[in-house]
N, C-alpha and C positions, 0 to 999 in steps of 0.2 A: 084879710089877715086872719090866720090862725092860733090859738094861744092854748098851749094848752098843761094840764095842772094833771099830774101824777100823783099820786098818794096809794102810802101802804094799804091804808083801812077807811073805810067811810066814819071810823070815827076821829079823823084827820081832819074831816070838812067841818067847821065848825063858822059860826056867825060872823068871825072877822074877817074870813075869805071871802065868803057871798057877800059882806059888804065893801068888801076892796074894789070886786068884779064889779058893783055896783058903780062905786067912783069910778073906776077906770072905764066904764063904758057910756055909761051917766046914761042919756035917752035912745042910744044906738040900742037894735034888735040884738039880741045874743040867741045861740043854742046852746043848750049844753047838756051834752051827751055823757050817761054813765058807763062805761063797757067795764065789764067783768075782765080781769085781767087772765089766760087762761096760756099752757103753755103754747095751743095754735096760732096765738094772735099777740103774743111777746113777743118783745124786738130782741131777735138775737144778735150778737154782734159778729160779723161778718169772719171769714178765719182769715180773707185777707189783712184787715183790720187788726186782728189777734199776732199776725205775723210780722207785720209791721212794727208795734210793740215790742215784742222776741227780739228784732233785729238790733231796735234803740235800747233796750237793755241789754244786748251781747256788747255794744258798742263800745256802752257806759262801763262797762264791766272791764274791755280791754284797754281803755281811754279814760281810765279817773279822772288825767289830767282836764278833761274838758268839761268837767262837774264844776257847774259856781254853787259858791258858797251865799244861802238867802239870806243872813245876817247883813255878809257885805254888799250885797245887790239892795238890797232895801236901804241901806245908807246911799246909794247914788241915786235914787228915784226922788221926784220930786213929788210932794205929796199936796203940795200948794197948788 
C-alpha cells in the first residue's frame, strides 16, 4: 500500500502530520521519500481528460435542464 502526502511548501509538514503517520502506521516500516516537485516530474493532466471536461461543460451549458440544485439534493441524503 502506497499513501502518499502532497504539499505546497515543506513548511506545510509540521509535527501533527508526522505524528498522525505515526498512529496510522504504529510499528509497521515506512519510507518516506522527499522529491522536489519540478515541471519534468508534475503530473500533468492528460488532454484526453481535459476534453472530456470541455464535453461535460458543453453539455451542461446546452442541458441546464439536467443541473440539480445541491440545496435540494442534500435535503434527500441521509446523513444518519
Amino acid at each position: 500500500m502506497y499513501t502518499t502526502y502532497h504539499f505546497q511548501s515543506a513548511a506545510e509538514i509540521n509535527a501533527d502530520i508526522l505524528d498522525a503517520i505515526k498512529i496510522a502506521f504504529k510499528g509497521k516500516p515506512v519510507v518516506i521519500t522527499v522529491e522536489e516537485e519540478t515541471k519534468e516530474n508534475a503530473q500533468e493532466i492528460p488532454e484526453w481528460q481535459k476534453e472530456v471536461v470541455r464535453n461535460r461543460q458543453q453539455y451542461f451549458i446546452d442541458n441546464p435542464q439536467e443541473l440539480l440544485n445541491w440545496e435540494d439534493e442534500k435535503k434527500s441524503i441521509n446523513f444518519d
